[in-house]
C-alpha positions as CSV (number, residue, x, y, z in Angstrom):
1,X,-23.4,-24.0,24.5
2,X,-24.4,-20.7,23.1
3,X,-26.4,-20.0,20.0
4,X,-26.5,-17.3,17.2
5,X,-30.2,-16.4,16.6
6,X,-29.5,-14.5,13.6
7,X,-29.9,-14.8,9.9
8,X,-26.8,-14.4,7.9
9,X,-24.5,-12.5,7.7
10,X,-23.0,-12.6,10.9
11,X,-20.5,-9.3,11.6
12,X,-18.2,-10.8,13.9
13,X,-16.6,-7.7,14.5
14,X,-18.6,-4.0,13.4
15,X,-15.9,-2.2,13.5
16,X,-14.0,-4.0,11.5
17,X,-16.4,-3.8,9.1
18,X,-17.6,-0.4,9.2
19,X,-13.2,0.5,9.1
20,X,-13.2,-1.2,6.0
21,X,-16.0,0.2,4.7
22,X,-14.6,3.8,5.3
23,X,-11.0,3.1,3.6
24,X,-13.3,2.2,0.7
25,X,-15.5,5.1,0.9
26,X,-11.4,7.0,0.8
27,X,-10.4,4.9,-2.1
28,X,-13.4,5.4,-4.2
29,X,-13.9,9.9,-3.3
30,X,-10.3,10.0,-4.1
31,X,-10.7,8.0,-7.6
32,X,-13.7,9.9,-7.8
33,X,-11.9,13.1,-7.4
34,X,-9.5,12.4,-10.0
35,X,-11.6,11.6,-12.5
36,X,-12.8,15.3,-12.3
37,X,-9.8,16.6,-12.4
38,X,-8.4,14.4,-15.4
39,X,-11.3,15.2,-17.5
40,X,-10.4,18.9,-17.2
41,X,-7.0,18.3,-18.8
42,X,-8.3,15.9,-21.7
43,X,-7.8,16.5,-24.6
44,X,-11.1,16.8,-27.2
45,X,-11.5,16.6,-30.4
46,X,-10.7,19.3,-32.5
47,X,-14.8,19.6,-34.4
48,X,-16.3,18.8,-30.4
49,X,-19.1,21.1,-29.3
50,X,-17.6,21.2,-25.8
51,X,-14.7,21.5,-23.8
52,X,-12.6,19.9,-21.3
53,X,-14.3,21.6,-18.4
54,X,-17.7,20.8,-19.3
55,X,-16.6,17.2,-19.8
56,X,-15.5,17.9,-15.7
57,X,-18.6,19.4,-15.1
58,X,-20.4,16.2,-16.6
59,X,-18.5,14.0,-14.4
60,X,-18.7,15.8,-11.5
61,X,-23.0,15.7,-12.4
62,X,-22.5,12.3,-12.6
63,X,-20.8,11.6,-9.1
64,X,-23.3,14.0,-7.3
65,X,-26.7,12.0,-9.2
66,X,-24.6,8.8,-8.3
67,X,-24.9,9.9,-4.6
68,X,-28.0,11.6,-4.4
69,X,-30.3,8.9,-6.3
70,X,-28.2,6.0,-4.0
71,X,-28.9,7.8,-0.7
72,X,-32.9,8.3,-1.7
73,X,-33.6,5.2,-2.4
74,X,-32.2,3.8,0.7
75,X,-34.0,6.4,2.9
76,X,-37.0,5.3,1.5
77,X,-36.6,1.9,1.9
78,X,-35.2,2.5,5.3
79,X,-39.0,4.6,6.3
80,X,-40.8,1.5,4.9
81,X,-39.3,-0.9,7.0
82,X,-39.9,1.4,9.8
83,X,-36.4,2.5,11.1
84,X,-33.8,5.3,9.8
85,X,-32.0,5.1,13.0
86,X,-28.6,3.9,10.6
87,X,-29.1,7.4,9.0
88,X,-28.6,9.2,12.4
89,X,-25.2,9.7,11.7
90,X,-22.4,9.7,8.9
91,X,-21.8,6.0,9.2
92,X,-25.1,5.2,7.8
93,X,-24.8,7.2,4.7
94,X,-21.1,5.6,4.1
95,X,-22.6,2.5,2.1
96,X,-25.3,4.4,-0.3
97,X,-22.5,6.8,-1.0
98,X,-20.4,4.4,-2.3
99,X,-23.0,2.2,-4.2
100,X,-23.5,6.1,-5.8
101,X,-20.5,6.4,-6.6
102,X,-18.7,3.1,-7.8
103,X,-22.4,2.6,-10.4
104,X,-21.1,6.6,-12.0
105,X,-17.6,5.8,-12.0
106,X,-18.3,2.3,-14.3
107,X,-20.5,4.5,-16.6
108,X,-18.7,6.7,-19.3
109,X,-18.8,10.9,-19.6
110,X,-21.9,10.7,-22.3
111,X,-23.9,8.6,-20.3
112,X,-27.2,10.7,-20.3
113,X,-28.4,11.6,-16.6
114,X,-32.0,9.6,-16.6
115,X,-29.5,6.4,-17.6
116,X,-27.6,7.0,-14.7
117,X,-30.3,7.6,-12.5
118,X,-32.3,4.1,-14.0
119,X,-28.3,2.5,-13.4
120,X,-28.3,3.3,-9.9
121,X,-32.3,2.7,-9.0
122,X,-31.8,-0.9,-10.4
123,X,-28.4,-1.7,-8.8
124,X,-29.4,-0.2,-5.1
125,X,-32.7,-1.3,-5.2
126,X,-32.9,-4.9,-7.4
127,X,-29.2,-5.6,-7.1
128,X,-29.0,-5.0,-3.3
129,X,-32.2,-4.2,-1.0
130,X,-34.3,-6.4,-2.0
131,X,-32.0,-9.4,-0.9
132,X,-32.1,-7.1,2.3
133,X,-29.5,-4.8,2.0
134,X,-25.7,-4.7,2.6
135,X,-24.1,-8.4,3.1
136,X,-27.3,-9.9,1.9
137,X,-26.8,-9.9,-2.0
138,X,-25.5,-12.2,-4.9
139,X,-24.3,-10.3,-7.0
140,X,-22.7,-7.1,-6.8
141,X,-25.3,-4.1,-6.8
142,X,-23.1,-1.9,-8.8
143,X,-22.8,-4.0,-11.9
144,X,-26.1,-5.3,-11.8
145,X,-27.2,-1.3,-12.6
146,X,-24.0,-0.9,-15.3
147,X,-25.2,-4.4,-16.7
148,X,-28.8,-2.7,-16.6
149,X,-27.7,0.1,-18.6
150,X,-25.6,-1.3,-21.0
151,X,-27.7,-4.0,-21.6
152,X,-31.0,-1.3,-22.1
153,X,-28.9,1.3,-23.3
154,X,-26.2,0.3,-25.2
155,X,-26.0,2.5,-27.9
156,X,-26.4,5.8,-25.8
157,X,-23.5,4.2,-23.8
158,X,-20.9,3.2,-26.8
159,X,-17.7,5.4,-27.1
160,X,-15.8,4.7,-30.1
161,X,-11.9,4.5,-30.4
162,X,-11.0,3.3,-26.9
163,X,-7.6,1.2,-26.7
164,X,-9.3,-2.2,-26.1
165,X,-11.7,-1.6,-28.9
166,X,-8.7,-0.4,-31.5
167,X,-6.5,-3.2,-30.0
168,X,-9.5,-5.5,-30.8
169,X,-9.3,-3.9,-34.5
170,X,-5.9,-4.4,-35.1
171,X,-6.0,-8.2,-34.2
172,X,-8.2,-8.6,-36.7
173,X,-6.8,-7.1,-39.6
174,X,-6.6,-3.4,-39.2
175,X,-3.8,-1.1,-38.8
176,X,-3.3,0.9,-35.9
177,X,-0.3,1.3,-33.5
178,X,-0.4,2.8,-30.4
179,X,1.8,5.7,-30.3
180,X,1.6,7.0,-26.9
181,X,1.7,4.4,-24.0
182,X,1.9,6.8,-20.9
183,X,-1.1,8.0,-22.0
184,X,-2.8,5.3,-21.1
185,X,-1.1,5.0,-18.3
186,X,-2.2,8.6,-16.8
187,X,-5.3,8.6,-18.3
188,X,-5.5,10.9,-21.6
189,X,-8.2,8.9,-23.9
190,X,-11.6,8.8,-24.0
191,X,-12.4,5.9,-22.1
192,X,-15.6,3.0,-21.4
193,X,-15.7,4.4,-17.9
194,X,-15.2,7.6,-16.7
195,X,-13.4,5.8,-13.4
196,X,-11.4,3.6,-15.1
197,X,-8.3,5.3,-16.9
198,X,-5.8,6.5,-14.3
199,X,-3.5,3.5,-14.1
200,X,-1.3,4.9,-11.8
201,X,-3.8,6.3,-9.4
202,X,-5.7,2.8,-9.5
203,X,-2.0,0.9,-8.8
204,X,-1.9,3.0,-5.8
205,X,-5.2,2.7,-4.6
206,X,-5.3,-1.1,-5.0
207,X,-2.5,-1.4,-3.0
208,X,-4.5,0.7,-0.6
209,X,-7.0,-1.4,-0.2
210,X,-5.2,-4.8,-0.1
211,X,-3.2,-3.0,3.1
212,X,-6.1,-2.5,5.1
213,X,-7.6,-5.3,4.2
214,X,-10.9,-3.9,2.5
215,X,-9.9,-6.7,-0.9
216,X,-7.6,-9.7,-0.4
217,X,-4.3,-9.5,-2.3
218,X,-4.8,-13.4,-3.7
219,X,-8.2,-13.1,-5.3
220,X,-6.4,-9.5,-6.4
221,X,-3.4,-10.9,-7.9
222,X,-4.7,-14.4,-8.9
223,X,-7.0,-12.4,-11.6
224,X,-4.2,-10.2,-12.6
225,X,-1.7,-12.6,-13.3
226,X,-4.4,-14.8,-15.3
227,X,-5.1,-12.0,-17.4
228,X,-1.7,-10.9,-17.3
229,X,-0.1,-14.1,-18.5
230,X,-3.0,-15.0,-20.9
231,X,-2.6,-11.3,-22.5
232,X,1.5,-12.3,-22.9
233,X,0.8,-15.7,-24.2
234,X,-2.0,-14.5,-26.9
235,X,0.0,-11.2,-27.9
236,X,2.9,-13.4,-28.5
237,X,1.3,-15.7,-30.4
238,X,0.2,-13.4,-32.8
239,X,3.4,-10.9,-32.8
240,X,1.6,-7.7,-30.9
241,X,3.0,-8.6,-27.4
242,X,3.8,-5.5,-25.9
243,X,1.1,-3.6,-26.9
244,X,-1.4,-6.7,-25.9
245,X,-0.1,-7.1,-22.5
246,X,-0.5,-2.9,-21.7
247,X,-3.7,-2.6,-23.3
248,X,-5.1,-5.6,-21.6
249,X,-3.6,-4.7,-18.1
250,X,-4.0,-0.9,-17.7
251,X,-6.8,0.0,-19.9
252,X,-10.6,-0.9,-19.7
253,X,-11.9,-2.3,-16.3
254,X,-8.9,-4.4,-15.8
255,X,-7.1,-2.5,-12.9
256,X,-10.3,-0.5,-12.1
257,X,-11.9,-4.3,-11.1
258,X,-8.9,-5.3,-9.5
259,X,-9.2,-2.5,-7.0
260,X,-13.5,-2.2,-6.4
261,X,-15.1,-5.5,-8.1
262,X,-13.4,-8.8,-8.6
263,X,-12.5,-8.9,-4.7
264,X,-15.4,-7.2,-3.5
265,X,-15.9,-8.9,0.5
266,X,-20.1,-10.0,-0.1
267,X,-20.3,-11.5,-3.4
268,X,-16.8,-13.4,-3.1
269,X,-16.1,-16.9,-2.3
270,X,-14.5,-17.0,1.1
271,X,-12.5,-20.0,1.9
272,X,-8.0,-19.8,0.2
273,X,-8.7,-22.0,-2.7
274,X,-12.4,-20.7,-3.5
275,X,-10.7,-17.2,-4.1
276,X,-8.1,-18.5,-6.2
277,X,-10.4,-20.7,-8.6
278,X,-13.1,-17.4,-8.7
279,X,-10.1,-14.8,-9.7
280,X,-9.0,-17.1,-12.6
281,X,-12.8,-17.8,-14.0
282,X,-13.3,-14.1,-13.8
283,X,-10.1,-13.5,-15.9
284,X,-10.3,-16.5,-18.2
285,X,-14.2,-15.4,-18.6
286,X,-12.9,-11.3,-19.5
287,X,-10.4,-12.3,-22.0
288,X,-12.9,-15.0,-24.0
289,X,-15.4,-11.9,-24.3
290,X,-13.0,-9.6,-25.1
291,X,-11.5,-12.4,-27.8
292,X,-14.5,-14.1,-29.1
293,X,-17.2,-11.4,-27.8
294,X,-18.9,-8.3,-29.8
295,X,-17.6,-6.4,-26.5
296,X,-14.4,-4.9,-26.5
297,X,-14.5,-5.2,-22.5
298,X,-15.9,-8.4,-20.8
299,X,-15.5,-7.6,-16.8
300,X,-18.7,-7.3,-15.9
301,X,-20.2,-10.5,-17.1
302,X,-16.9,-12.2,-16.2
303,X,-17.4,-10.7,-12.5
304,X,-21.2,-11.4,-12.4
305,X,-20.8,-14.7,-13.6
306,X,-18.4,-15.3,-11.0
307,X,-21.1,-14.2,-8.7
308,X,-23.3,-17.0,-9.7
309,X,-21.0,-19.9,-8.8
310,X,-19.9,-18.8,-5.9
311,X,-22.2,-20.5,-3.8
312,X,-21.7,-23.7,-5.4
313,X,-17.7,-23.1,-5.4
314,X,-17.9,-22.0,-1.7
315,X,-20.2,-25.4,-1.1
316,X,-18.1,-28.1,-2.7
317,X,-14.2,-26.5,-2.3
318,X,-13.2,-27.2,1.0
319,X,-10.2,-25.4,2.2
320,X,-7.1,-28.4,2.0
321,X,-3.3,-28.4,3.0
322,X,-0.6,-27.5,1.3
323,X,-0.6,-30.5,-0.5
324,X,-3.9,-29.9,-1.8
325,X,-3.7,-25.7,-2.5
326,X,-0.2,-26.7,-4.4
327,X,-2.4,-29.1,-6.6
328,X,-5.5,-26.7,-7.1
329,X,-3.2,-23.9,-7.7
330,X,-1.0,-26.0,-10.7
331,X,-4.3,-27.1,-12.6
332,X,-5.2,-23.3,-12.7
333,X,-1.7,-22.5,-14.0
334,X,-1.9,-24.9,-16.4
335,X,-5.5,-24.1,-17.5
336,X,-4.7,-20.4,-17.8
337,X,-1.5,-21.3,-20.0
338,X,-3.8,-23.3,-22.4
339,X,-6.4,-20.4,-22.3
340,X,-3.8,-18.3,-23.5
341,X,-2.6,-20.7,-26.7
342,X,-6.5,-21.4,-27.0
343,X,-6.9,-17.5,-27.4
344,X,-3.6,-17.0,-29.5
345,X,-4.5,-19.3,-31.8
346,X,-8.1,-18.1,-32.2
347,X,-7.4,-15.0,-33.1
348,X,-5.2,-16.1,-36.0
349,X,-7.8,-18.8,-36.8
350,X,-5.5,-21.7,-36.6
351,X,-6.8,-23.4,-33.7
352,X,-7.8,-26.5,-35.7
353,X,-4.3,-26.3,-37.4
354,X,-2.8,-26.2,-34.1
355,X,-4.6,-29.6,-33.2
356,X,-3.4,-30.7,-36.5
357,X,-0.2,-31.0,-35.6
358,X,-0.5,-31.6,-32.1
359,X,-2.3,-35.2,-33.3
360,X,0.5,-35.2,-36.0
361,X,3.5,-35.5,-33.5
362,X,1.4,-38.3,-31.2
């Protein structure tokens, strides 16, 4: 009998991992790369101080401070535990990158640079190396540095007039009707994230990375479908569906998580039914904050928060048979289904009514 003397985690297969780790490092320069390029065609305001190509030249600062901050602090911390043998080649410099780049992209264009730089310090160094690194952390480095910064920063971070914040308006009271949907779908707003807005790209890319098996396609789609059918039931509800549903699904971090955060390999449960019950708690957990919250967008504490139970959901769910899946995955139907009345109803205020007649007809 032959035993692993080896703290956790233990890479079964390194190349594997480091070929995952490369189609993300693709997926996230190419999303990177558009952003740059969409910000040069977007449109400003007509009394802005700048122009669409320094709002490209701001991003592109953004992406190279991401990189450069991400890769010092892991040299360092690589010389003080004695070894930067990892940074002998370009494999080595794979991981920082992307921590660089994924903390820039969840930031929006007027994030000021010493932000960014605190962003990325905190989620490298608190959010990943001091649980030792790659594979070792709870919860994912990059949000840990947005959350950081948002929750330190928030008013040098707010950007008014974004579709989940008008969409949010117009719920309550407010008129406002969205005149252009491709728009949203190529990108053309001012957005929460300077990563998040190319719907198209990010469809593409998702499906990228569920192929080569970098994010699995049920946590993916589990959280979509929650927040999909949540966003239907709740827009119908209160006679906005169409414009709920797209403004929910393509705008914000919704598609932008899908692709980098919710099904991100470390801080995910691991086991079939784990992922399912983790993607709808992340999605139930976005839509109450962007229903009941001050935040127009809710992903990251709905992600982070999944974080936190996933020990405890990777403890006590133990993988069943079909039987058993079939019967985990109908409660979560269900329970999303109610979410989605639960939400409707809130957001008219009639919740108690609701219950009212519910006890009425029993």
């Amino acid at each position: 009998m032959e035993f692993t003397m080896k703290k956790p985690p233990i890479v079964q297969n390194s190349q594997s991992s480091l070929k995952r780790s490369f189609n993300l490092h693709i997926a996230l320069i190419v999303v990177s790369i558009a952003a740059i390029i969409l910000k040069a065609f977007t449109a400003v305001p007509d009394d802005a101080t700048f122009t669409a190509l320094d709002q490209a030249f701001k991003v592109f600062l953004m992406l190279a401070v991401g990189v450069g901050v991400s890769v010092i602090i892991e040299l360092f911390y690589a010389l003080s535990e004695g070894s930067t043998k990892k940074f002998e080649s370009y494999e080595g410099f794979v991981d920082p990158i992307n921590s660089g780049l994924l903390i820039a992209l969840l930031l929006p264009t007027i994030t000021p640079i010493y932000v960014l730089i605190l962003a990325v310090g905190v989620g490298v160094y608190v959010g990943k190396l001091v649980f030792g690194g790659y594979g070792y952390y709870i919860f994912n480095p990059a949000l840990v540095g947005v959350l950081f910064a948002n929750v330190s920063f928030g008013s040098r971070l707010y950007v008014a007039g974004t579709p989940l914040e008008l969409l949010k308006k117009s719920m309550s009271g407010e008129t406002y009707q969205f005149e252009n949907v491709m728009e949203l779908f190529v990108g053309n707003y001012e957005a929460i994230a300077i990563g998040s807005t190319a719907a198209i790209l990010l469809v593409f890319v998702m499906i990228y990375l569920i192929v080569t098996r970098v994010i699995d396609y049920r946590t993916v789609v589990a959280y979509l479908l929650t927040v999909g059918v949540i966003s239907f039931i709740a827009g119908w509800v209160n006679g906005f569906l169409v414009d709920y549903v797209i403004v929910n699904m393509i705008s914000g971090f919704t598609l932008f998580g899908a692709a980098f955060l919710v099904a991100e390999s470390v801080s995910s449960p691991t086991s079939r039914e784990t992922k399912y019950i983790y993607a709808v708690v992340i999605g139930i957990m976005m839509m109450l904050v962007r229903v009941l919250g001050n935040e127009a967008e809710g992903l990251v504490f709905a992600v982070l928060f999944g974080n936190m139970i996933t020990p405890f959901i990777n403890r006590t769910v133990k993988r069943s048979n079909k039987q058993g899946l079939i019967k985990t995955v109908s409660i979560l139907a269900v329970s999303v289904i109610l979410m989605g009345f639960v939400l409707g109803f809130l957001l008219q205020n009639r919740l108690i009514e609701a219950f009212a007649s519910l006890g009425g007809m029993m």
